[in-house]
N, C-alpha and C positions, 0 to 999 in steps of 0.2 A: 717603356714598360708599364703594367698596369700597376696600381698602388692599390693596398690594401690596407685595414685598419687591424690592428692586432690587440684582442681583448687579452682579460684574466679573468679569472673564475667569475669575477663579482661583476661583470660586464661593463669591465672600465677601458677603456682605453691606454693601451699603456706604450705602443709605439706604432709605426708603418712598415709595413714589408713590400717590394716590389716583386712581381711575380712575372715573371718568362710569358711573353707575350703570345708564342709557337707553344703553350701549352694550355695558359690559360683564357685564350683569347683567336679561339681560333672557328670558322665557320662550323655551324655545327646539322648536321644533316641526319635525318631521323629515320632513313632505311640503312645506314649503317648501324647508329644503335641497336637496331631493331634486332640484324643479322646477328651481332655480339650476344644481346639477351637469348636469343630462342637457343643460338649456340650453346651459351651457360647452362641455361635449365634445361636443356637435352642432356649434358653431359650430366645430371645429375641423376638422372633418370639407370635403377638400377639393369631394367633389363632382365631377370633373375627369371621370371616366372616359365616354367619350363614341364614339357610332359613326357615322358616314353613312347617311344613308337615301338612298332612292333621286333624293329632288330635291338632296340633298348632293354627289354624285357625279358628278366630270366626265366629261361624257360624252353624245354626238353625240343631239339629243333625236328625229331622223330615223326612220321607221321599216325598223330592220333589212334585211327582203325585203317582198316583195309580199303581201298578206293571202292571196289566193286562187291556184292553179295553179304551186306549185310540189314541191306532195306535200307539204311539210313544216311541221310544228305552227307555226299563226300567232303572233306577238311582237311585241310593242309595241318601245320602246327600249331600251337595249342597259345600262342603269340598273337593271334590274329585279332585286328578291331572288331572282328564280331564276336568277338567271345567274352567272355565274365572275365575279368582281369589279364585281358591281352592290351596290346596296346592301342593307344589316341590315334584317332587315322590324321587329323590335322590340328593338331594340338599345338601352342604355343613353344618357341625354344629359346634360349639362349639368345640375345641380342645387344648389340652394341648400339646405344642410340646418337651416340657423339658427332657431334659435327664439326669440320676443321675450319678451322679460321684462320686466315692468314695474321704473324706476328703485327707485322704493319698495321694493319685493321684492326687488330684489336689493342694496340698502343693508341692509334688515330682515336676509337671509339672513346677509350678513357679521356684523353683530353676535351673529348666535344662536350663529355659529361662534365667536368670539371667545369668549363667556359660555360655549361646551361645554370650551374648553382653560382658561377659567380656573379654573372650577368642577371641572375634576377635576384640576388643579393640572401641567398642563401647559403653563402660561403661563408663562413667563420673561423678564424686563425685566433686560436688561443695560444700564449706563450707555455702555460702549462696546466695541463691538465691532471696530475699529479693531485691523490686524497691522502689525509693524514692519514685513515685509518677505514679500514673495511666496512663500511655504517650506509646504506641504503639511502637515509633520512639527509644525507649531506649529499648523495650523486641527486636526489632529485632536489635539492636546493638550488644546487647550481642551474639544473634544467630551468628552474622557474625565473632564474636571475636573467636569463633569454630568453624565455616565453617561447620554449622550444617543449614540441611533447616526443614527434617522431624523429630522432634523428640518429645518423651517422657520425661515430666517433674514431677518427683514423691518429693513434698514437707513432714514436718513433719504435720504443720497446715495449718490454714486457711492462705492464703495469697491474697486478696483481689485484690492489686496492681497487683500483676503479673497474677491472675487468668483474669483480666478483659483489662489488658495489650496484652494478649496472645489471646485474642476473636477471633481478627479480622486477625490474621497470619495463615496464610492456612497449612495447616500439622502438627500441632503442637497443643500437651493437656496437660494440667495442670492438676494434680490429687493430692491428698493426700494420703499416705502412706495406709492406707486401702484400698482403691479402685483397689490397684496395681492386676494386672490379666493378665495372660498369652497372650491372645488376642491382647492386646493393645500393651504388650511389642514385640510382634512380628512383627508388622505391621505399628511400627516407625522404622526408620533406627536404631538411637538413643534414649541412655534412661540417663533421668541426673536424679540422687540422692541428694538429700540434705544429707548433712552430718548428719544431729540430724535423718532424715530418714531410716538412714541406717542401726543402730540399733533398732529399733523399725518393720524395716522389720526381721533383724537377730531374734528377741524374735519370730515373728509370726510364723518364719520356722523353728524355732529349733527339732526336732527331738522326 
C-alpha cells in the first residue's frame, strides 16, 4: 500500500496513513478525464434559452382577411414569422445538454485524479481541519502554514466554521466528502483530505 504523511493545521507531521493502492495508485489516462470533465460542465449548462414559434403564440388561429379581392398580399394567421409579433421561424428551445457517463467511468476517473495529486505530491491528509471560530484571518493562516494559495478542501461533515471562513478567500472550496468530483479536483492546484474523509472516499471507490 502507498503511505502517506498526515499534517495538522500548523504543518507538522503528526502520523502515516496507508492508502488503497486500487485507488490511489492507479494508471492514470487523460482522455478519460477528459470525457468525465466535458460531461460535468455539460450538465451544468442550463439550456433554458427558449423562443415561440408560431403554434406557441397566442393568437386568433382565424384567417386575417379574405384570400381573394381585396388587392392585398394573401395571409394565413396572424401567428406567422413574417408578421410583428408572430412567432421565431428558428429560434432557440428548450435543451438538454447532459451527457451520460458510465458509473464505472466516472468512479475510474476519480481515482486517476486522486493518483495524479498524489503522485506529484499535491495530496495532503490533515488529521483535522476543524476552526475554533468563524474568522477569515485564521483559514488563511493555515493556507500560508502550506504555502498553498489554490486549493481543494474535502471534509467528513458539516463544518460550519471553516465553510464560512473560507467564503471570502479567492481560489479556494470547501466541500464534503460526497461532493468530491473530478472537475473540481483538477482545477485546484491542491487537494487537502480530512483524515475521517479519506476512508469514507476509499468505501465509495472500492471496486
Amino acid at each position: 500500500m502507498t503511505v502517506s504523511d498526515v499534517y495538522n493545521v500548523e504543518n507538522e507531521k503528526v502520523s502515516e496513513l496507508e492508502l488503497r493502492d486500487d485507488i490511489f495508485d492507479v494508471p492514470v489516462k487523460g482522455h478519460l478525464l477528459h470525457q468525465v470533465v466535458v460531461a460535468q460542465l455539460a450538465k451544468r449548462r442550463s439550456g433554458t434559452a427558449a423562443t415561440k414559434n408560431r403554434s406557441a403564440v397566442k393568437c386568433s388561429g382565424s384567417k386575417l382577411w379574405r384570400q381573394k379581392g381585396t388587392g392585398r398580399a394573401r395571409v394565413g394567421r396572424g401567428s406567422s414569422p413574417t408578421r410583428r409579433g408572430g412567432g421565431v421561424a428558428f429560434g432557440p428551445s428548450l435543451r438538454d445538454y447532459s451527457k451520460k457517463v458510465p458509473k464505472k467511468v466516472r468512479k475510474a476517473a476519480l481515482r486517476m485524479a486522486l493518483t495524479d495529486k498524489l503522485r506529484n505530491n499535491l495530496l495532503i491528509i490533515i488529521d483535522d481541519f476543524s476552526l475554533p471560530e468563524i474568522k477569515t484571518k485564521n483559514f488563511v493562516g493555515t493556507m500560508r502554514n502550506f504555502d498553498v494559495r489554490k486549493a481543494l478542501i474535502v471534509t467528513k461533515d458539516k463544518s460550519e466554521n471553516l465553510e464560512k471562513s473560507s467564503r471570502n478567500v479567492p481560489f479556494t472550496k470547501v466541500m464534503r466528502h460526497e461532493g468530491l468530483n473530478v472537475y473540481d479536483i483538477l482545477r485546484h492546484d491542491h487537494l487537502f483530505l480530512e483524515l475521517p474523509a479519506v476512508q469514507k472516499i476509499e468505501e465509495a471507490l472500492i471496486s
